[in-house]
C-alpha positions in Angstrom: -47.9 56.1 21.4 -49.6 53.0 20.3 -48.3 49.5 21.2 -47.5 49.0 17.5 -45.3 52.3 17.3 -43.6 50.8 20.7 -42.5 47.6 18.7 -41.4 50.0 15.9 -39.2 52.0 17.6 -37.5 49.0 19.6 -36.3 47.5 15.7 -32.6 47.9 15.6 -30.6 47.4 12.6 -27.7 45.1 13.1 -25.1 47.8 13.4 -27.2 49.7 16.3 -26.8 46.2 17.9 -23.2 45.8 17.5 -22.6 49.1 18.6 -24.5 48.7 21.7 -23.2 45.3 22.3 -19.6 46.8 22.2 -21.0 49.2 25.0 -22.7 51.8 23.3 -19.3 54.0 23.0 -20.0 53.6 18.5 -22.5 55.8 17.3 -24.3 55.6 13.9 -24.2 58.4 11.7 -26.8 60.1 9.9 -25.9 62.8 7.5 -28.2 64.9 5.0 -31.7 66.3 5.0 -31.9 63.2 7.6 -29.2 64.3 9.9 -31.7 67.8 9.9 -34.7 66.2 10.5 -33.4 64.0 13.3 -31.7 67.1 15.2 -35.1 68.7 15.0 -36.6 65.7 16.3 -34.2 65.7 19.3 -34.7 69.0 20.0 -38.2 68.6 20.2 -38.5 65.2 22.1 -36.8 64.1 25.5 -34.0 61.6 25.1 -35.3 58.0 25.8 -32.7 55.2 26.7 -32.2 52.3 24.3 -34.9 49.7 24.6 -33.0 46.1 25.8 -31.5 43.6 23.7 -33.0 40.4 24.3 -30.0 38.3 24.6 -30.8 36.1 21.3 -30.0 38.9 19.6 -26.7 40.0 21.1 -23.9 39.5 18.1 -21.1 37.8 19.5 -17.4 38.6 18.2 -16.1 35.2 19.1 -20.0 33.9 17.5 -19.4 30.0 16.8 -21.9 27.3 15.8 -20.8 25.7 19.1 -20.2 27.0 22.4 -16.1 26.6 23.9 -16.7 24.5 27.4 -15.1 26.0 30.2 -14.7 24.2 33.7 -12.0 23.3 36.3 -12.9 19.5 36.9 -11.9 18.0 33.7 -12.8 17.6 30.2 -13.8 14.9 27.3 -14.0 15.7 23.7 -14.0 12.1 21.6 -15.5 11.4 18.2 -19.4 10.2 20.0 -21.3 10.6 23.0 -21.0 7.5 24.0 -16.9 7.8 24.3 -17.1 10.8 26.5 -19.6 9.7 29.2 -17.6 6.9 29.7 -14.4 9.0 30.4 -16.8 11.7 32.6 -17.7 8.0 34.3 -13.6 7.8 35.4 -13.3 11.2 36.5 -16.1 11.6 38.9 -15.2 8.4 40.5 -11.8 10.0 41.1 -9.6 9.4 37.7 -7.6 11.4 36.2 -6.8 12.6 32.4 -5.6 8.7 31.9 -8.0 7.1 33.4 -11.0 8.7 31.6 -9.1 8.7 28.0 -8.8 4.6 28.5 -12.5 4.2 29.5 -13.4 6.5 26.0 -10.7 4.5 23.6 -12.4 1.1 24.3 -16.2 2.8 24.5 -15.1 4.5 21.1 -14.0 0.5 20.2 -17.8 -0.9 20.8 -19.6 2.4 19.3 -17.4 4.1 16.8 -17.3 0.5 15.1 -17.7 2.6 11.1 -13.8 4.2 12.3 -12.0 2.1 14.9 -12.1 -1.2 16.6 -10.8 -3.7 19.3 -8.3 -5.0 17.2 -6.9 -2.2 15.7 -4.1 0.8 17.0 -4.0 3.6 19.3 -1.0 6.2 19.4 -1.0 7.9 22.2 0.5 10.9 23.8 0.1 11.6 27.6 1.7 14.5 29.8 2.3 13.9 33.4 1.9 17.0 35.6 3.2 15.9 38.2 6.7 15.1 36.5 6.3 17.4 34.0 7.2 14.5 31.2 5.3 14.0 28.0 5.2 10.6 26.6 4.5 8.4 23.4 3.1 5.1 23.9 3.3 4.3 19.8 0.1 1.7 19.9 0.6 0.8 16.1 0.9 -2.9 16.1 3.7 -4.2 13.4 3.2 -6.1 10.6 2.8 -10.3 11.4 6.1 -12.4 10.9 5.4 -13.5 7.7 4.8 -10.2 6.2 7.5 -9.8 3.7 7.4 -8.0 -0.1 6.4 -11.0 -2.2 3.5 -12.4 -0.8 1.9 -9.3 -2.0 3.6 -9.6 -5.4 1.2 -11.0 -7.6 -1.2 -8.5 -6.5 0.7 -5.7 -6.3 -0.7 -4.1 -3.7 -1.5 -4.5 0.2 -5.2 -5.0 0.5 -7.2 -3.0 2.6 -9.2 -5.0 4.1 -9.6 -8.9 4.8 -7.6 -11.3 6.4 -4.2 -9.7 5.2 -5.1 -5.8 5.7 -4.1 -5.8 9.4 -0.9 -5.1 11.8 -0.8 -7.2 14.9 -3.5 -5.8 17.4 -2.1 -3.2 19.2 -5.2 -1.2 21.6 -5.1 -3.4 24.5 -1.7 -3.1 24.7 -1.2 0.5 24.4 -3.8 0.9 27.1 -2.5 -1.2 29.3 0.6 0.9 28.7 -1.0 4.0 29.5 -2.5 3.0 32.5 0.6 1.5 34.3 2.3 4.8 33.0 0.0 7.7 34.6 -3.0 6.5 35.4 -4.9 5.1 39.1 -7.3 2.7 37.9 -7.1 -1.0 36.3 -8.2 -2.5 33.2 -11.6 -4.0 34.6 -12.4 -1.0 36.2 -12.0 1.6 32.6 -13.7 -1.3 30.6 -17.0 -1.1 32.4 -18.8 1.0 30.4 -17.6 -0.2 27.1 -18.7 -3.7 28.1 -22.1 -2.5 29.2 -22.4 -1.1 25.5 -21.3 -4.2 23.7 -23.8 -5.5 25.8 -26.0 -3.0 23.9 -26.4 0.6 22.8 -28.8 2.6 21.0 -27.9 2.8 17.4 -27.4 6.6 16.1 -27.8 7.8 12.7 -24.8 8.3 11.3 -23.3 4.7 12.0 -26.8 3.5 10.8 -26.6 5.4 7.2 -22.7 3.5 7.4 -24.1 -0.1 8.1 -26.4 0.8 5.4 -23.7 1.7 2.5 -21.4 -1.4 3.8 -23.7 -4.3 3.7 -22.3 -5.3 0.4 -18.9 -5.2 1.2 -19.0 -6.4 4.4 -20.8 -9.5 3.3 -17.7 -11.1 1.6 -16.2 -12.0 5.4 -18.8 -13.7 7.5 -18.1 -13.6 10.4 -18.0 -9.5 10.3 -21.5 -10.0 8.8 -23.0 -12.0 11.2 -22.0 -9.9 13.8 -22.7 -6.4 12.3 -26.4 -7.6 10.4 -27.5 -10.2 12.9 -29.8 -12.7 10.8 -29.1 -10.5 7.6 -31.0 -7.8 8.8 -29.8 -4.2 8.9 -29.2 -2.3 11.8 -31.9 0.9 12.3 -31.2 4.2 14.1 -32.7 3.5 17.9 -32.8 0.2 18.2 -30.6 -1.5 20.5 -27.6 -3.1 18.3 -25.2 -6.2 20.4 -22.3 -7.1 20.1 -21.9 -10.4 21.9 -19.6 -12.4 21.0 -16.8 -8.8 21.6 -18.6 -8.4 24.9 -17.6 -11.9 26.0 -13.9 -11.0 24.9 -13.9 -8.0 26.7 -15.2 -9.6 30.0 -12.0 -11.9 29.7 -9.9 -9.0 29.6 -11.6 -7.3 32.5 -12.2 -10.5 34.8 -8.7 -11.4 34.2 -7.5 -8.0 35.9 -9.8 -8.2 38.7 -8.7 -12.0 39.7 -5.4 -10.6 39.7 -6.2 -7.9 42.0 -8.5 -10.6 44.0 -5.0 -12.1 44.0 -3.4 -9.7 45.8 -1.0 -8.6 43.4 -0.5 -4.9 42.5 -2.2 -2.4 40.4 0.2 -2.6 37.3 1.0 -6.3 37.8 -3.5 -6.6 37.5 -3.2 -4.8 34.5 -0.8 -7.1 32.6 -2.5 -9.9 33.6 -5.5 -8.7 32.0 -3.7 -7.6 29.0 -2.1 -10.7 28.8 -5.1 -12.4 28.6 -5.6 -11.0 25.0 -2.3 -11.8 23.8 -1.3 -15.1 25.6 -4.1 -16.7 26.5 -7.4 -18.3 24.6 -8.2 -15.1 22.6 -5.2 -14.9 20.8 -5.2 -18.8 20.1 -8.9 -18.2 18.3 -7.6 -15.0 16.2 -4.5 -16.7 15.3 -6.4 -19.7 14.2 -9.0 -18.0 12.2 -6.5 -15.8 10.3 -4.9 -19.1 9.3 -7.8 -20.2 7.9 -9.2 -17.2 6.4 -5.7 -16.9 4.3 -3.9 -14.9 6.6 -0.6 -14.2 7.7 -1.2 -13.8 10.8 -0.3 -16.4 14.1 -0.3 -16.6 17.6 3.0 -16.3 18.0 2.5 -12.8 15.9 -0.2 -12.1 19.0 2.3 -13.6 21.7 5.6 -11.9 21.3 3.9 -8.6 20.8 5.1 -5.5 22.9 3.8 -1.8 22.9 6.3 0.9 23.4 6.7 4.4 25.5 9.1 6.9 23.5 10.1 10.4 24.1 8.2 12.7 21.4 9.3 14.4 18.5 9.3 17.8 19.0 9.4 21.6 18.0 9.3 24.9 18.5 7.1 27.4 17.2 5.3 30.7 17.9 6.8 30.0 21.3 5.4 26.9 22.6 6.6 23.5 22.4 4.6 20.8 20.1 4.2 17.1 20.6 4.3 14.3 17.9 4.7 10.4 17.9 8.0 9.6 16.5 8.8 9.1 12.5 7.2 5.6 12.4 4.0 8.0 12.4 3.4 10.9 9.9 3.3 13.0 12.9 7.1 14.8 12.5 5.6 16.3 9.3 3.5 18.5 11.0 6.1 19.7 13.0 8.5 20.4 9.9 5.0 22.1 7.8 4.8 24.5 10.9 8.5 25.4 10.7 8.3 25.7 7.0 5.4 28.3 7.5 7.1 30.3 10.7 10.5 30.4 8.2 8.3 31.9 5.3 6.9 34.5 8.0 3.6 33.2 7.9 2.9 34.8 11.6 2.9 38.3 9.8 -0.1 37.3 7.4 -3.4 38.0 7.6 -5.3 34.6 8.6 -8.0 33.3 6.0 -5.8 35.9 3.3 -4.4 34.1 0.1 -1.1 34.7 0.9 -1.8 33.3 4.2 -3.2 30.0 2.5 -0.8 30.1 0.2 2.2 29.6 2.9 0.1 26.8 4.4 -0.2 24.6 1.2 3.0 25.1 0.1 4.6 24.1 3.6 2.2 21.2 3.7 3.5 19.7 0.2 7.3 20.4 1.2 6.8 18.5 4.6 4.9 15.5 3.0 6.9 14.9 0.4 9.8 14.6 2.4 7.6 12.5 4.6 7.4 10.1 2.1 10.6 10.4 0.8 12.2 9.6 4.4 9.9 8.0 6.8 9.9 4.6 7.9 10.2 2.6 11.6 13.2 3.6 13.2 14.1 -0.1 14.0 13.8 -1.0 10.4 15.0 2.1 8.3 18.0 4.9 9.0 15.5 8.3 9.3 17.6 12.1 9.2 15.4 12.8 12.0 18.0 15.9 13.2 18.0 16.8 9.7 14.2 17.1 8.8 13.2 18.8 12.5 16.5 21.2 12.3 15.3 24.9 11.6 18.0 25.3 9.1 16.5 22.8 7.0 12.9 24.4 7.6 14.8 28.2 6.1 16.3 26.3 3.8 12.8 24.3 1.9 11.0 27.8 3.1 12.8 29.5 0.3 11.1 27.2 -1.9 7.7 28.7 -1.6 6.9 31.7 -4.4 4.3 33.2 -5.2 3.0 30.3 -7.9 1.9 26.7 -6.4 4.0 24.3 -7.1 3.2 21.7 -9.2 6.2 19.3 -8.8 7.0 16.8 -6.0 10.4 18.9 -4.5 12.1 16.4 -1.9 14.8 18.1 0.5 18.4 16.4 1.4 17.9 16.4 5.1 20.8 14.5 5.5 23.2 17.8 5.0 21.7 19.2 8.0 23.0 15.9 10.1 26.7 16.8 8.3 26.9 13.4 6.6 25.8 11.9 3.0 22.8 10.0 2.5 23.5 6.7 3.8 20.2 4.6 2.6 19.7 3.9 -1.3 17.4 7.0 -3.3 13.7 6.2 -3.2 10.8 7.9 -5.1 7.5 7.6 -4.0 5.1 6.9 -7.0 1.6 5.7 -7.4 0.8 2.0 -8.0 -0.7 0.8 -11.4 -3.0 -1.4 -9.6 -6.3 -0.8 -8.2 -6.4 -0.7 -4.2 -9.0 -1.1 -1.3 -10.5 2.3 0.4 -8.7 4.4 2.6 -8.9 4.8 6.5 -10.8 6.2 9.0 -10.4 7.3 12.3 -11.1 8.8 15.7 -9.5 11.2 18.1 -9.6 11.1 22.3 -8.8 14.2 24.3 -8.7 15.1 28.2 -8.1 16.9 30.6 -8.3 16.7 34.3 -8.3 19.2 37.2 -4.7 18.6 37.8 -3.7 19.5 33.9 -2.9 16.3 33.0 -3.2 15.9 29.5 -4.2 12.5 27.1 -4.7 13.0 23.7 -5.1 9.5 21.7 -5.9 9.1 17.7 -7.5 5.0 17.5 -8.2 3.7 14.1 -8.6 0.6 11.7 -11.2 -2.6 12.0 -13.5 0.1 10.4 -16.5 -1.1 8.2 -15.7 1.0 5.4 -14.5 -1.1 2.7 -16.2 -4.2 4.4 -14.7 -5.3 8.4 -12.7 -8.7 9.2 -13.2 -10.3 12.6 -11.2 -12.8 13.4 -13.5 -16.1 14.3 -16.0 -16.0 17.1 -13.9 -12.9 19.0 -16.3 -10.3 17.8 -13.0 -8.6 17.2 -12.4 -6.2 14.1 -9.0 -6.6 13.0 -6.8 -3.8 11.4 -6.5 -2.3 8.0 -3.0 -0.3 8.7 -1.0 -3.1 6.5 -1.6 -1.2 3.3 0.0 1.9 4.3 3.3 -0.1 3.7 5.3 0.2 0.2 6.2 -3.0 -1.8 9.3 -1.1 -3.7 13.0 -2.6 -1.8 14.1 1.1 -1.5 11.6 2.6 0.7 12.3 3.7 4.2 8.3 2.3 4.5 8.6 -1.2 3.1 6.7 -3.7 4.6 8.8 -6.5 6.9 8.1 -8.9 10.0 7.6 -6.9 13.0 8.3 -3.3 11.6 5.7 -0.8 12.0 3.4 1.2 9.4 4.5 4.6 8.8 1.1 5.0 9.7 -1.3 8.2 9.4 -2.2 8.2 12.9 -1.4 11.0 15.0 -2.1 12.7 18.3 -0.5 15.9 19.0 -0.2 18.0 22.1 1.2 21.3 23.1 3.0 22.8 25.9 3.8 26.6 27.1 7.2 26.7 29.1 6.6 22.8 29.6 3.4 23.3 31.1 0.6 21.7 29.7 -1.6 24.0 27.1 -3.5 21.9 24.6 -4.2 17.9 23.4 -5.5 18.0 19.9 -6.6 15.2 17.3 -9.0 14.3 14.2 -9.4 11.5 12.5 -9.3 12.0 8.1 -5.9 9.5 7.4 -2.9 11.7 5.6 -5.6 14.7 5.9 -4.9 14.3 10.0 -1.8 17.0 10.3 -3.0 18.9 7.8 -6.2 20.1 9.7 -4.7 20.2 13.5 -2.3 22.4 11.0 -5.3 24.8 10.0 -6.3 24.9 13.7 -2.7 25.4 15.6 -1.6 28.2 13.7 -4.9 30.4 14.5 -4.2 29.0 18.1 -0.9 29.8 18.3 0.4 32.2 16.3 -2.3 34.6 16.2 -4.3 33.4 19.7 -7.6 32.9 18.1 -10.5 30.9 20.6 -9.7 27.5 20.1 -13.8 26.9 19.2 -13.4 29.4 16.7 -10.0 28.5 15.4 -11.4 24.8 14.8 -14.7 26.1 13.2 -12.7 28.3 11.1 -13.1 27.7 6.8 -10.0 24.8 6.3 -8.2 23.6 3.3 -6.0 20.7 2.6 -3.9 19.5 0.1 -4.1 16.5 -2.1 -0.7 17.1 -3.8 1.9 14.4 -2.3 1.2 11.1 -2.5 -1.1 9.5 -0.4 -0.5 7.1 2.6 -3.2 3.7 1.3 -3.3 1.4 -1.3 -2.4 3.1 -5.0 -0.4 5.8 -3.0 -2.2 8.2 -5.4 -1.3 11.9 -5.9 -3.2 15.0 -7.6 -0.7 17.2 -7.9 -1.6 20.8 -7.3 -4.9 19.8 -6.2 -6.1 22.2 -3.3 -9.3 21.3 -1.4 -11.0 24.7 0.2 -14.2 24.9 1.9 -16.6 27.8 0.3 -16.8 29.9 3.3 -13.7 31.3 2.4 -14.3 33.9 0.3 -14.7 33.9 -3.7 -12.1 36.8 -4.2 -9.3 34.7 -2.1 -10.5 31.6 -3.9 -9.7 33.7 -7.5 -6.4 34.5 -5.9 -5.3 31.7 -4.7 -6.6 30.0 -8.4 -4.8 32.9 -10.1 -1.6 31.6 -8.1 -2.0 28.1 -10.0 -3.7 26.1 -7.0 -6.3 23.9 -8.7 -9.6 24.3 -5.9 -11.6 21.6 -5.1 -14.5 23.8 -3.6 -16.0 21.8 -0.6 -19.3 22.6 1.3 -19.1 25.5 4.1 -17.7 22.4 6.3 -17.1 19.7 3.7 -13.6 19.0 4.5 -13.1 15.3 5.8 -12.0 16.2 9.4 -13.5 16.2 12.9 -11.3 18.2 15.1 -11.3 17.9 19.2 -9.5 19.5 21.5 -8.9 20.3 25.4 -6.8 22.3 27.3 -5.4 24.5 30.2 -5.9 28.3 30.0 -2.7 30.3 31.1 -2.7 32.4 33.7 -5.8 31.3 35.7 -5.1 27.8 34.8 -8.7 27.3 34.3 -9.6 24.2 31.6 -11.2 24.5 27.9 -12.1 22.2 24.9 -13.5 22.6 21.5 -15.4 20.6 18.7 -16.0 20.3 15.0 -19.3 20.5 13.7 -17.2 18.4 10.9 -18.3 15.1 11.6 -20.6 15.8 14.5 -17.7 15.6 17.2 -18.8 15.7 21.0 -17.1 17.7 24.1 -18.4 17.9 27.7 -17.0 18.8 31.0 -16.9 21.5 33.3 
């Protein structure tokens, strides 16, 4: 037999490779004249084993673009590169979960600068092995002191950006926060690696094509300008881009920390004086100054009095484990009351990816967020039926809402019978705004997990260039956009006053099994956020699908309820879908009245990380979305 007729023979079809993948226990068959002339041929020729697979060609059941990282010593997943070597910096000098998600929040501050920035917010949620307690730290700043309805009047709308788009400052803080909470190290010691990249990094493509699109809107504040297109010129993928004028901030920040500690005072005690050095000292003098002259409403005092807070979560149950949310200041309880909606309408039964299956989703998804604008505001501020809208009553109850047509209206529930009392707060309808508004937000998401199990999962946004940044004066600090998530009409839980909170869009999530730790999940994509850990928890945990392949999985997400920035806007009925799922669901789920939006095979505007402990051997995982070119490393 010639070399030729060697190659030949060793061609398999796919299915010959499955089956031999699966063991060689399928056989093909072969009827026919065929089936004759391949007995004859067996009878005449010795049986020879199956050449070998090279291992290229192995077909994979759980086959994903990316690979699931395994490990037992921890692991990062963050939004860049950049982000998770700094946290992989904390834990192999001896951090833990904490530690490593600080270092990546404020390296995700210098290099994620098109989504999140020094100035803006950071909710967090951390869970504490070692006393089995799951906290909130809510890192969304409030809105300045003189915030109030009519100095927005005239405009009707809250801007986006500028001077008057942004809550009080609020990621130092949480930080701080988070590290006298759970973690071992202080401020100076997470912010080395983000200083040494304000110091420099090499610029990457995809923030370079962003610097590129924003140069026009960015040039109306110039301060942002100078600092992003030093000497007018634009910023090119590999070059080394500075940020000076933010390093020299930092270093305050950080030196202020270590003289502390030089001081002999303790680790927490370190921290807040480095944290105070934002808020009390000369920084916060310089931002409340330049605000004031740029327009703003913003002051020191605003900067000052400022104080983070640690909460207990909102929770529920589903599927048998226990999930994790920010409280209803955040849109984070909707997620929770979408995934009882669906386990009421018996969505655990369906086949995943099926149109009845996606069905149940977007119809739980427009219940939950109606409601969530119907009801949610700042506890301080606004009277919230939180019993009412988490109670699984209420879920049966709006579950029986969902037929087998989409809905096209805006159905808001009465929670408040499920607390046994009447409404107690005037009736509000959310509507879009006749005026034009500034672009929405964007984001990024922070998840880890140590060797211990300890788990952080944080969702930083706002200073983002989209739409054109706002740095206050000479800080090199971006300020935040969250303002505009606010309503202007009297009768919303959400209207915008001194020192309340943003109902804002921002929202970590994590997830435990019998209070042990199992999963920390975020993305960034604004109201799109809980919608798309949504699409990835239910494969997870209602049908225990890999968590790589449950976040690569085809998504959709609904544009129905009104939105969360500027005109509020809603497109009722509208259903984005990717095109991986297949055309005769998409026909079904048109045929059911959804109107598709057909995306590219990942074209919904998500980015998905996640990282968590494997029951049973206790062994650690993490995923991440090709969506947005997401990073995850550890081992």
């Amino acid at each position: 037999m010639t070399n030729r007729q060697d190659d030949a023979q060793g061609q398999l079809s796919r299915r010959e490779m499955a089956a031999l993948a699966l063991g060689g226990a399928a056989m093909v068959a072969v009827t026919g004249p065929a089936a004759a002339q391949t007995a004859a041929q067996t009878a005449a020729t010795p049986v020879q084993r199956a050449p070998a697979i090279e291992p290229t060609r192995l077909v994979s059941a759980g086959e994903t673009l990316r690979p699931e990282i395994v490990g037992d010593f921890g692991i990062v997943a963050a939004g860049r590169h950049y982000a998770v070597a700094a946290g992989i910096r904390m834990l192999m000098a001896g951090g833990n979960a904490t530690d490593a998600g600080v270092a990546a929040v404020f390296a995700a501050a210098v290099t994620e600068i098109s989504h999140f920035g020094f100035g803006g917010e950071a909710p967090t949620i951390i869970h504490d092995v070692a006393t089995k307690k799951t906290s909130v730290i809510s890192g969304q700043g409030p809105a300045p002191g003189l915030a109030t309805p009519d100095k927005f009047a005239a405009q009707g709308v809250i801007p986006g950006n500028g001077p008057n788009g942004g809550t009080i400052p609020a990621v130092v803080d949480a930080m701080a926060l988070a590290l006298q909470l759970n973690g071992t190290m202080t401020l100076d010691a997470v912010m080395a690696p983000a200083i040494e990249l304000a110091d420099g990094f090499v610029m990457y493509n995809f923030l370079a094509e962003v610097f590129e699109s924003q140069q026009k809107a960015t040039s109306k504040y110039k301060t942002a300008y100078d600092t992003y297109y030093p000497g007018g010129a634009l910023p090119k993928t590999g070059e080394i881009f500075r940020q000076p004028n933010l390093a020299r901030t930092m270093r305050t920040v950080a030196d202020a920390c270590k003289a502390a500690t030089a001081r002999g005072v303790d680790r927490k005690a370190a921290i807040q004086a480095g944290r105070d050095a934002f808020y009390k000292g000369d920084i916060a003098r310089r931002i409340g100054a330049a605000m004031e002259a740029d327009g703003g409403l913003m002051r020191y005092d605003d900067l000052a009095r400022y104080k983070g807070k640690v909460e207990a979560p909102a929770m529920t149950s589903v599927f048998g484990y226990e999930v994790c949310k920010g409280g209803f200041w955040s849109q984070g309880p909707a997620m929770l009351m979408a995934m009882n909606i669906a386990e009421a309408a018996g969505i655990g039964s369906m086949v995943p990816g099926s149109d009845a299956y996606l069905h149940t989703v977007a119809e739980a998804i427009k219940l939950a967020f109606d409601d969530r604008n119907m009801f949610f505001g700042d506890p301080d501020f606004a009277t919230v039926p939180t019993k009412g809208l988490l109670s699984k009553a209420y879920a049966a109850e709006r579950a029986k809402l969902i037929g087998p047509m989409a809905s096209l209206e805006h159905r808001f529930g009465n929670p408040w019978a499920h607390e046994g009392r009447a409404r107690t707060t005037p009736a509000f309808t959310p509507h879009m705004l006749a005026r034009k508004g500034g672009p929405s937000a964007d984001t990024t998401a922070i998840e880890v997990v140590d060797k211990a199990g300890n788990l952080f999962s944080c969702t930083p946004s706002s200073g983002w260039l989209l739409g054109g940044a706002y740095i206050a004066g000479d800080t090199g600090v971006p300020m935040s956009n969250r303002l505009t998530i606010f309503d202007l009409d009297p009768t919303s839980p959400n209207v915008i006053a001194p020192y309340k909170r943003p109902r804002t869009t921002l929202s970590p999530s994590m997830v435990l099994k019998d209070g042990a730790p199992f999963l920390a999940i975020g993305t960034p994509g604004g109201d799109n956020q809980d919608q798309q850990i949504m699409n990835v928890l239910l494969r997870v945990l209602a049908f225990g699908q890999p968590l790589q392949a449950a976040i690569e999985a085809p998504r959709i997400n609904s544009n129905h309820f009104h939105g969360s920035f500027a005109v509020k806007k809603d497109e009722p009925g509208v259903l984005e879908i990717e095109d991986r799922v297949p055309a005769d669901v998409r026909a079904a789920l048109t045929a059911r009245g959804h109107k598709l939006d057909v995306l590219g095979p990942f074209g919904v505007s998500t980015g998905i990380v996640a990282v968590g402990v494997v029951p049973g051997p206790g062994t650690l995982r993490g995923g991440a979305d090709v969506r947005r070119e997401r990073y995850v490393m550890g081992w």
